[in-house]
MIDOSE-1310 file (N, C-alpha, C; in nm, 2 decimals, decimal comma, always signed):
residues 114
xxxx	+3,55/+12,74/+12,72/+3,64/+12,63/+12,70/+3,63/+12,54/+12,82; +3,65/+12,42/+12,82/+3,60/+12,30/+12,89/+3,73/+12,22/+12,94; +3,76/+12,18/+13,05/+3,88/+12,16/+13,03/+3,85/+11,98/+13,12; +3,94/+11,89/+13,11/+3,92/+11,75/+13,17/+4,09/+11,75/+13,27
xxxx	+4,05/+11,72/+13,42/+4,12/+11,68/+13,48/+4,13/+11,56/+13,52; +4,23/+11,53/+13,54/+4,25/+11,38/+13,55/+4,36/+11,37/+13,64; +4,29/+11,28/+13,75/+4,45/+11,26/+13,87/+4,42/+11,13/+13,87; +4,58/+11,07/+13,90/+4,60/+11,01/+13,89/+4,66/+10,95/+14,01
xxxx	+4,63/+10,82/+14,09/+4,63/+10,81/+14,22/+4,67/+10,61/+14,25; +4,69/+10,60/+14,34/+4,70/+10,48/+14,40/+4,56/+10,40/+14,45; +4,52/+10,30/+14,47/+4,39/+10,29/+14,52/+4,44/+10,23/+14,70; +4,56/+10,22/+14,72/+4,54/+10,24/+14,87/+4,60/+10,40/+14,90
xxxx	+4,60/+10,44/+14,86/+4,66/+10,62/+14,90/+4,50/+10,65/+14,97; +4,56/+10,69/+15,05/+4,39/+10,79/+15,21/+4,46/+10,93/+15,20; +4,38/+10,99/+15,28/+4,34/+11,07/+15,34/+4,28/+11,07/+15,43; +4,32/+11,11/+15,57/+4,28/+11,02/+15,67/+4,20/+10,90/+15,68
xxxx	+4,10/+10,88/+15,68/+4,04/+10,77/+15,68/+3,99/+10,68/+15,59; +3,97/+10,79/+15,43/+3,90/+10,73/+15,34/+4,01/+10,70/+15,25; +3,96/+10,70/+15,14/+4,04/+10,65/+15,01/+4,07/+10,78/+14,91; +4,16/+10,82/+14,88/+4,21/+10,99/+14,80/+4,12/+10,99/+14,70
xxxx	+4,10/+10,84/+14,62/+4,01/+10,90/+14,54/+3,88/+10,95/+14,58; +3,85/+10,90/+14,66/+3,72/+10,94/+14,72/+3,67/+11,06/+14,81; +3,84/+11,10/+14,85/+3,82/+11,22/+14,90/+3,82/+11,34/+14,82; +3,91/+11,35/+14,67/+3,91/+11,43/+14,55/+3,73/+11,44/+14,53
xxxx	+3,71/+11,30/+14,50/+3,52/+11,28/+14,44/+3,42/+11,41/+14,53; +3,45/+11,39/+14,62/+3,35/+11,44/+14,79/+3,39/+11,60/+14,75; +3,54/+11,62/+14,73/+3,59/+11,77/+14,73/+3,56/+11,82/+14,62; +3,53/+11,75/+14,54/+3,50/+11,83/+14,40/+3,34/+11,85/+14,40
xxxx	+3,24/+11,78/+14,45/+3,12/+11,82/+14,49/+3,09/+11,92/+14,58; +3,17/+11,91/+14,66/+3,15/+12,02/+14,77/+3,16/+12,17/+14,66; +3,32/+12,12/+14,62/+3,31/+12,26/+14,54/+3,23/+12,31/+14,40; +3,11/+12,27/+14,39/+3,03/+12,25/+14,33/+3,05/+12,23/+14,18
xxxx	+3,18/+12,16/+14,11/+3,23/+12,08/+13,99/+3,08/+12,03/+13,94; +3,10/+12,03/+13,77/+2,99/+11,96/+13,71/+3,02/+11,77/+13,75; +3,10/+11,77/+13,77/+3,10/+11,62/+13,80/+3,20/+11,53/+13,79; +3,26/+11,42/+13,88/+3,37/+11,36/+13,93/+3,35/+11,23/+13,90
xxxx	+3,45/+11,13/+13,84/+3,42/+10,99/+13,87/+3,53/+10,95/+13,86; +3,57/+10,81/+13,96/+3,67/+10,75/+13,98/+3,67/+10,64/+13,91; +3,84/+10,60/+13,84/+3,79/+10,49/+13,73/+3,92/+10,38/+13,78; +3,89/+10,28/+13,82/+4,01/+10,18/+13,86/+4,07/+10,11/+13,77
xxxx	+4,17/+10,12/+13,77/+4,26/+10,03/+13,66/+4,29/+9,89/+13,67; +4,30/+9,88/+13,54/+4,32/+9,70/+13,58/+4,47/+9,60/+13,60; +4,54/+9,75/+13,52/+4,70/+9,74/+13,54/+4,77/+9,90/+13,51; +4,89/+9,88/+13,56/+4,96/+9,99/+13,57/+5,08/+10,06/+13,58
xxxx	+5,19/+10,13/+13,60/+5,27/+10,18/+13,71/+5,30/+10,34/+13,68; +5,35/+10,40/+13,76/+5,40/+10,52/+13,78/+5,50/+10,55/+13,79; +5,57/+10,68/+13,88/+5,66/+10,69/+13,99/+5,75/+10,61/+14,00; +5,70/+10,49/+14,08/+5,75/+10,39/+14,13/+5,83/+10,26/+14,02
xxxx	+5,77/+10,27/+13,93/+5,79/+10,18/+13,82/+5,76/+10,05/+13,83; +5,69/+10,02/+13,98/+5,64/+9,89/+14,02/+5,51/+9,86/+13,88; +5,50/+9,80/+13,84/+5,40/+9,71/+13,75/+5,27/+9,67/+13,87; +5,18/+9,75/+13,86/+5,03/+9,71/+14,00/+4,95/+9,62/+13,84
xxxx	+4,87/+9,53/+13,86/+4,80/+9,46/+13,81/+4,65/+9,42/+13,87; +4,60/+9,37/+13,80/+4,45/+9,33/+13,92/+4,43/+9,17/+13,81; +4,51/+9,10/+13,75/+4,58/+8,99/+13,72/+4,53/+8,85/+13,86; +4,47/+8,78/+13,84/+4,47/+8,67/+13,96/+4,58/+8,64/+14,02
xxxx	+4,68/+8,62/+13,94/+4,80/+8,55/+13,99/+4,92/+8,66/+14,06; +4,87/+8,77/+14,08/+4,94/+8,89/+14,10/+4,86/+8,95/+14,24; +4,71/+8,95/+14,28/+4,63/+9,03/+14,34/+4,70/+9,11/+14,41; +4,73/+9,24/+14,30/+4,77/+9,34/+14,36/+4,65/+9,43/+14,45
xxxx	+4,70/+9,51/+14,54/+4,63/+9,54/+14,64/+4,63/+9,72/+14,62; +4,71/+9,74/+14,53/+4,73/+9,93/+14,52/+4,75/+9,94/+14,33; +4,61/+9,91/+14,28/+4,54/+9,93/+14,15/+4,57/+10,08/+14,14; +4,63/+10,12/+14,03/+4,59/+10,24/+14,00/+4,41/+10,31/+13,98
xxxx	+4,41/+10,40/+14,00/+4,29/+10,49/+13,99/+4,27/+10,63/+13,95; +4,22/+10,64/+13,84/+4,19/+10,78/+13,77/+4,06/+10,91/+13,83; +4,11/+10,97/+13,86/+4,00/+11,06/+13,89/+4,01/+11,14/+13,80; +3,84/+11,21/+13,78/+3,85/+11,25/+13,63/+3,71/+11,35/+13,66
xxxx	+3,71/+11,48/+13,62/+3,67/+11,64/+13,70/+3,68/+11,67/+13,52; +3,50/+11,74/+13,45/+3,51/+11,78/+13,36/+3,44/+11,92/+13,36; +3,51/+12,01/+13,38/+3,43/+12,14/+13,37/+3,47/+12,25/+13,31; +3,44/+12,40/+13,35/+3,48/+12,48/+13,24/+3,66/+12,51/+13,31
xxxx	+3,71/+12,55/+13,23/+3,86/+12,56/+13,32/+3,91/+12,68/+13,41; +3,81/+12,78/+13,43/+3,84/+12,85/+13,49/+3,77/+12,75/+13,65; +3,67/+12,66/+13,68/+3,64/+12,60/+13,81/+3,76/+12,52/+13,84; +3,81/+12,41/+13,68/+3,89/+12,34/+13,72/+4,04/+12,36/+13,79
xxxx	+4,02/+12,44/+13,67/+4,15/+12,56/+13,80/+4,18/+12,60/+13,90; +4,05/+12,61/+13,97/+4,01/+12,66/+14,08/+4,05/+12,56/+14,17; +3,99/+12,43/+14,12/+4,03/+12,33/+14,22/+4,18/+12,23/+14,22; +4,30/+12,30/+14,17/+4,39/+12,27/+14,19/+4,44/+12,29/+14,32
xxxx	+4,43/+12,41/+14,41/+4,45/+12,42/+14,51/+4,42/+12,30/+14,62; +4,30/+12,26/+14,60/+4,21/+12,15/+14,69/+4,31/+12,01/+14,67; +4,37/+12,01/+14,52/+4,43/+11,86/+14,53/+4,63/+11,91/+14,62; +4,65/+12,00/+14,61/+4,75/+12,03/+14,67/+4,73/+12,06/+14,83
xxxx	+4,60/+12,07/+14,88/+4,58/+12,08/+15,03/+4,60/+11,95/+15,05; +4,51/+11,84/+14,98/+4,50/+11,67/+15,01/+4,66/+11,63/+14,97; +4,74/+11,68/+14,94/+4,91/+11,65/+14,93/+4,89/+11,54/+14,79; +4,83/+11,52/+14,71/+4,82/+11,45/+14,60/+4,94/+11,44/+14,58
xxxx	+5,04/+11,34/+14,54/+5,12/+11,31/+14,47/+5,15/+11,22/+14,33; +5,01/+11,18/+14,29/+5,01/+11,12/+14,16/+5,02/+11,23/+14,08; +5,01/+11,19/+13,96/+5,00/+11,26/+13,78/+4,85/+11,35/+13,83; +4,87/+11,48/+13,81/+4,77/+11,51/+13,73/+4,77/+11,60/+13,66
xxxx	+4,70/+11,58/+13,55/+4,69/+11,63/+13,37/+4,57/+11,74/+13,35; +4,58/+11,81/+13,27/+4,46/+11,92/+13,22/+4,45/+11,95/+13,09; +4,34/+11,84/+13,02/+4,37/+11,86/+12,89/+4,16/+11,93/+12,82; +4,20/+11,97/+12,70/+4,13/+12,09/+12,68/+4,01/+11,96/+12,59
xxxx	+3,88/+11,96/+12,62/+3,76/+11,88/+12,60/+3,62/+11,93/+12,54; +3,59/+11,91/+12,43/+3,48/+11,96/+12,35/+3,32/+11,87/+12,43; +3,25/+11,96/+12,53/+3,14/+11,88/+12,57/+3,03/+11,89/+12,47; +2,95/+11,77/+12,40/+2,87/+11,76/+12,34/+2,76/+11,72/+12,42
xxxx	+2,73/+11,68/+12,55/+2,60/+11,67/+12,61/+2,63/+11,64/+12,71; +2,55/+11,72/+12,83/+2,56/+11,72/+12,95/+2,45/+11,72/+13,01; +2,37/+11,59/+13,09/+2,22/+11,56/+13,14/+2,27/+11,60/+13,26; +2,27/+11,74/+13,35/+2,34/+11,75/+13,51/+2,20/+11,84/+13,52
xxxx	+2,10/+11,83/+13,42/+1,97/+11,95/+13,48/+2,01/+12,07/+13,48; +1,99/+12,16/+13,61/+2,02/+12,28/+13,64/+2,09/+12,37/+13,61; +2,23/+12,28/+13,55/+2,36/+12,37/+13,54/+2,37/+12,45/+13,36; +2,37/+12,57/+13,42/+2,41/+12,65/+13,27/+2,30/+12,66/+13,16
xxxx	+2,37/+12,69/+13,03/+2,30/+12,72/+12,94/+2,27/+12,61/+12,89; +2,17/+12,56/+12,79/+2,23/+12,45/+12,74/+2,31/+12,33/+12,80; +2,24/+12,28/+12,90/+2,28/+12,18/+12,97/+2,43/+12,13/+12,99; +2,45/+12,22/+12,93/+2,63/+12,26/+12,99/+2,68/+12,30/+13,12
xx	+2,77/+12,27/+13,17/+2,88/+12,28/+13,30/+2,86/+12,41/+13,27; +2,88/+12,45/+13,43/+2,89/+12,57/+13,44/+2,82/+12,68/+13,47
């Protein structure tokens, strides 16, 4: 079973230096995840109930951004820990994902995660 994580983040939120989403991206490779991509929003809100936009007349500066981790769910599981070290405080969701094709080479049977 294949599971899809998705966090859900601020695009000014760091981690020391960098940007969270990009620290999630880097941590999920490290921990050898079939694969991570950060997706920036073009409007939004959370938490906060603030309305972020990327609207001209608005140029908001803290776009929401989705990070999004698709593997089997016992990895993704695994790396829940890692978004609770980085103190994550946005949404994040684990919903259950049918993979029909996976070009990552090496990994698994059947070019599947894992």
């Amino acid at each position: 079973m294949y599971k899809r994580q998705t966090v859900y983040v601020g695009e000014s939120d760091t981690h020391g230096h960098r940007p969270l989403f990009s620290e999630i991206v880097h941590r999920a490779h490290a921990a050898g995840l079939a694969g991570a991509s950060a997706f920036r929003g073009v409007e939004g809100f959370g938490g906060s109930s603030l309305i972020h936009t990327a609207r001209l007349l608005s140029l908001s500066e803290d776009l929401p951004v989705a990070v999004v981790v698709v593997d089997t769910e016992e990895r993704v599981r695994a790396f829940l820990p890692v978004l609770a070290e980085l103190a994550v405080e946005g949404l994040v969701t684990l919903d259950e994902v049918e993979v029909l094709h996976y070009g990552g080479g090496s990994r698994g049977a059947e070019g599947q995660p894992g």
